[in-house]
N, CA, C and O of each residue as an XYZ file, in Angstrom:
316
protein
N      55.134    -17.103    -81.879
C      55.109    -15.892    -82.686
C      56.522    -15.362    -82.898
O      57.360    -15.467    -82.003
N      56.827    -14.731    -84.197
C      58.154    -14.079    -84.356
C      58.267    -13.104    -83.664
O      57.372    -12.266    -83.544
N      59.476    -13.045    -83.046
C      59.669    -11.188    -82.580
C      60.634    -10.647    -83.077
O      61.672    -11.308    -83.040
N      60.682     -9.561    -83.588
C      61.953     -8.948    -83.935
C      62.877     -8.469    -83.419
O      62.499     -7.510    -82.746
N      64.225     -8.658    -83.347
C      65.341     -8.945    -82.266
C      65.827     -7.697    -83.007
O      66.788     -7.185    -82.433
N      65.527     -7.208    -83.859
C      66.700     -5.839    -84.559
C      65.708     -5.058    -84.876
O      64.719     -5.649    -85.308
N      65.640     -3.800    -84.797
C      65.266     -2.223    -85.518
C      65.131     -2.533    -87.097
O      65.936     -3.139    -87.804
N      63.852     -1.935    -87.471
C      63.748     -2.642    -89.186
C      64.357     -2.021    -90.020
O      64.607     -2.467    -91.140
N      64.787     -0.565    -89.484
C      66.548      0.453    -90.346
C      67.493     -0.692    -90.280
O      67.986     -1.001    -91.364
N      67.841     -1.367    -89.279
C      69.011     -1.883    -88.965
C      68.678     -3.105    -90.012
O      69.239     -3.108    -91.108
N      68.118     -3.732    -89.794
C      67.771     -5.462    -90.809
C      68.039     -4.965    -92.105
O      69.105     -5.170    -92.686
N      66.658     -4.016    -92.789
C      67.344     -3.449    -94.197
C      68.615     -2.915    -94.486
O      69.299     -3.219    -95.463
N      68.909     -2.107    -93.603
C      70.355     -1.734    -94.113
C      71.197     -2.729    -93.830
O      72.269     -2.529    -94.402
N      71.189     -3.759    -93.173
C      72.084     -4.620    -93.032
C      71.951     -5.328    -94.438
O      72.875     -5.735    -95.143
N      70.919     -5.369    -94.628
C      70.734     -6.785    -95.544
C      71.261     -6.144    -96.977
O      71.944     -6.693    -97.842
N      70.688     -4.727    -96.945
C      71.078     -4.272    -98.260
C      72.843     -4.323    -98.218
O      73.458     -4.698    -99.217
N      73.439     -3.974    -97.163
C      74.906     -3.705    -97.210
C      75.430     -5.286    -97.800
O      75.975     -5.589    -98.861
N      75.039     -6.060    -96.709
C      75.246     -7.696    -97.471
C      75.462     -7.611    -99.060
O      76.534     -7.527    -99.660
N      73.995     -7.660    -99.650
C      73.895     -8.118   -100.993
C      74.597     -6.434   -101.478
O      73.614     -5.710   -101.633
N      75.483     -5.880   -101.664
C      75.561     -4.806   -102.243
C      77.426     -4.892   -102.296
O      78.251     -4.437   -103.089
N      77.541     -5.727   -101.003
C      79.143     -6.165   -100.781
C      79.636     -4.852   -100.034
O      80.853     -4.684   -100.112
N      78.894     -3.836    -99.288
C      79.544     -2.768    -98.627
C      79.192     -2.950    -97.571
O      78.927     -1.895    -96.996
N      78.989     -4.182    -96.750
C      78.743     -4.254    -95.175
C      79.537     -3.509    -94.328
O      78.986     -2.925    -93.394
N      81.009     -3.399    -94.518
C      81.614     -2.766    -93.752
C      80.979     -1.397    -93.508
O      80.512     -1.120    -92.403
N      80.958     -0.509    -94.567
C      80.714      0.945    -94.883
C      79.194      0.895    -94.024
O      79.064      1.579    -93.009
N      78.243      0.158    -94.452
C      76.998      0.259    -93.567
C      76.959      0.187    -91.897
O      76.293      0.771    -91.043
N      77.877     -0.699    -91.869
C      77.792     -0.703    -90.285
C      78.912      0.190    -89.869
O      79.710     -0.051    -88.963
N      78.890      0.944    -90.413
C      80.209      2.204    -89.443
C      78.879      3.449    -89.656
O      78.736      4.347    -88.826
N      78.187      3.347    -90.605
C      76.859      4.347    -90.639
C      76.284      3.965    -89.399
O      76.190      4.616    -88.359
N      75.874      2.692    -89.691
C      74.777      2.154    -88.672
C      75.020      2.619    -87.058
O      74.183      3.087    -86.286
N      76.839      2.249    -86.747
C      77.421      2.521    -85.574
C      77.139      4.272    -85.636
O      76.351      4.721    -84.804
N      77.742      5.163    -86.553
C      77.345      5.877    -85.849
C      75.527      6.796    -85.804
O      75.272      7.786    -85.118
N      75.100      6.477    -86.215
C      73.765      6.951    -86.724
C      73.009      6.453    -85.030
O      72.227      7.216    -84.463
N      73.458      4.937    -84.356
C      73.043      4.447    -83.349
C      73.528      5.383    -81.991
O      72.929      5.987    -81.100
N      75.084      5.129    -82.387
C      75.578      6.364    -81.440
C      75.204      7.986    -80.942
O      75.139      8.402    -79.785
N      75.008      8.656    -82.076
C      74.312     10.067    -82.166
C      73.133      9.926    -81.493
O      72.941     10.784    -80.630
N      72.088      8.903    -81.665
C      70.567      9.050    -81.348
C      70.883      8.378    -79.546
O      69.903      8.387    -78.801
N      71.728      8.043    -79.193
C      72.119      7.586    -78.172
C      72.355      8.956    -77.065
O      71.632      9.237    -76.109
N      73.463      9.608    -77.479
C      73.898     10.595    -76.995
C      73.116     11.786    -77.206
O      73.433     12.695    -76.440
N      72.100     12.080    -78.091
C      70.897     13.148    -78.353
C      69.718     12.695    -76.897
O      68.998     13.526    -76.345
N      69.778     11.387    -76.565
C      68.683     10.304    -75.594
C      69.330     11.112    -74.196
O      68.640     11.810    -73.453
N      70.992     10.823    -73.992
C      70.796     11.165    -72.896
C      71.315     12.586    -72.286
O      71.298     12.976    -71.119
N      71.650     13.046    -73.139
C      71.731     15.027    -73.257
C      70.297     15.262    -73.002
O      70.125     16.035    -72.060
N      69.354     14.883    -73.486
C      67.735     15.139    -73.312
C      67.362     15.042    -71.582
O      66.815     15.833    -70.813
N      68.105     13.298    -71.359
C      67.692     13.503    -69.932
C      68.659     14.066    -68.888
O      68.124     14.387    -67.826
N      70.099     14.264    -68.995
C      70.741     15.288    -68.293
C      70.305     16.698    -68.262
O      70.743     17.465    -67.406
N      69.423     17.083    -69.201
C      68.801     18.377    -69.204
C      67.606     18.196    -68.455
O      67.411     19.276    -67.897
N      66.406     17.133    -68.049
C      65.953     17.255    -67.950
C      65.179     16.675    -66.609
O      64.041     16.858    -66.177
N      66.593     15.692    -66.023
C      66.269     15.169    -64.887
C      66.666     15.995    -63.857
O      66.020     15.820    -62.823
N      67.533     16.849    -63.810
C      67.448     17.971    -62.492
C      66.479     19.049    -62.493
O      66.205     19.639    -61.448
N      65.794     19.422    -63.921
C      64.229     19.932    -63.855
C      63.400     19.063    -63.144
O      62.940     19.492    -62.086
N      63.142     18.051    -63.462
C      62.103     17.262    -62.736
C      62.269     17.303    -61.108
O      61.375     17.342    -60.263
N      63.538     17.284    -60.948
C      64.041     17.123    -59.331
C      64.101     18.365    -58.420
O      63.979     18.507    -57.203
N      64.282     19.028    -59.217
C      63.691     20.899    -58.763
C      62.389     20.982    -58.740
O      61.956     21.783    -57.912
N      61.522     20.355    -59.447
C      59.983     21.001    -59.495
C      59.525     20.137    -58.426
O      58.675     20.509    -57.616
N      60.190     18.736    -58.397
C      59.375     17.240    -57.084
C      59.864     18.238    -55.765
O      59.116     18.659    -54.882
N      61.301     18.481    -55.892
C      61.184     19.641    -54.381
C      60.871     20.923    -54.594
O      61.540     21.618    -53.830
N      60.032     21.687    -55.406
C      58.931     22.860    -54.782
C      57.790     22.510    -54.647
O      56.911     23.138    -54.057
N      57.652     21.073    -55.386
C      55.900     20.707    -54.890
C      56.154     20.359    -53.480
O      55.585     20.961    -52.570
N      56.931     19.475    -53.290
C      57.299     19.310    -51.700
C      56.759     20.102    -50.630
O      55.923     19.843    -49.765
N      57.526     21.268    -50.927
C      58.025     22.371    -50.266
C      56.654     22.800    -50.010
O      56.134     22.678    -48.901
N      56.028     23.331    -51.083
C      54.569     24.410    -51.556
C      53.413     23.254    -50.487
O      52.466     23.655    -49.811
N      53.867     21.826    -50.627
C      52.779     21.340    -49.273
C      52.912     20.807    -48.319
O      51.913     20.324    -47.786
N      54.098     20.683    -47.753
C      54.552     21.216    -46.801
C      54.189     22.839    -46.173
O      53.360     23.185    -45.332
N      55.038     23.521    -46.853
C      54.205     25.220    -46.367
C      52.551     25.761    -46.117
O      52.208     26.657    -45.347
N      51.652     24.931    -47.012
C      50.517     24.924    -47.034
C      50.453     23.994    -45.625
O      50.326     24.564    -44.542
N      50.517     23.004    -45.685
C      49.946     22.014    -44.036
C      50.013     22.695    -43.177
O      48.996     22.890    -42.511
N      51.236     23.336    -42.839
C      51.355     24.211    -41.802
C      50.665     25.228    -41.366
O      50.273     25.531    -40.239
N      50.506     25.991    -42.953
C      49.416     27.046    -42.209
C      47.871     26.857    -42.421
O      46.947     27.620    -42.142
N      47.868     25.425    -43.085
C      46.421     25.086    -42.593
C      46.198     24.361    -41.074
O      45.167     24.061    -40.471
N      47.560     24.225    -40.750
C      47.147     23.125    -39.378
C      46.843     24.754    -38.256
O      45.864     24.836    -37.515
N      48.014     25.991    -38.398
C      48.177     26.888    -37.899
C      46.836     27.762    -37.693
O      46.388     28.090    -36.595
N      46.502     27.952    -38.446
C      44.838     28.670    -39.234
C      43.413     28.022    -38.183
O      42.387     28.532    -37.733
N      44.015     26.707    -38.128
C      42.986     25.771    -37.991
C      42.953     25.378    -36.135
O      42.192     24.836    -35.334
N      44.106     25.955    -36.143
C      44.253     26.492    -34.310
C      44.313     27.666    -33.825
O      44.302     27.680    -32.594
N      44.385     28.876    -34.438
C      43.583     29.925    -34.361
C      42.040     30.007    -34.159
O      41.466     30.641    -33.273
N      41.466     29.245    -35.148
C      39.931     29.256    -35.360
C      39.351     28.432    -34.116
O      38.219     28.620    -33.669
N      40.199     27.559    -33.646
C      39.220     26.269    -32.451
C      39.562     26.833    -31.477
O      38.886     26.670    -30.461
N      40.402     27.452    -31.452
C      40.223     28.803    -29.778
C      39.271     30.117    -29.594
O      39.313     30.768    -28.550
């Protein structure tokens, strides 16, 4: 089976830049159009991986704090 090794923006615009004789000009688009969506990718997850890592340690935390005072609760009551 074929697989496609390139993005189908990238093939057309390549191909069109080819037959059009402005390959150069396309692939400095292409470069940066690739670049931008690159750097938009990981601004997204620098914003969003120390959220995730703050919320994994208050869930932590929240059961952790809960065990305790269910184990605590739960030795009150058997005396």
């Amino acid at each position: 089976p074929a697989t496609r090794q390139f993005p189908d923006m990238f093939s057309n615009m390549y191909r069109t830049g080819e037959i059009s004789g402005t390959l150069d000009d396309t692939l400095r688009r292409l470069h940066t159009f690739y670049q931008d969506s690159a750097t938009r990718k990981l601004n997204a997850l620098a914003e969003w991986l120390p959220r995730l890592a703050y919320i994994g340690i208050v869930i932590y935390l929240a059961i952790y704090i809960l065990r305790f005072w269910v184990g605590y609760y739960d030795r009150i009551l058997a005396s």
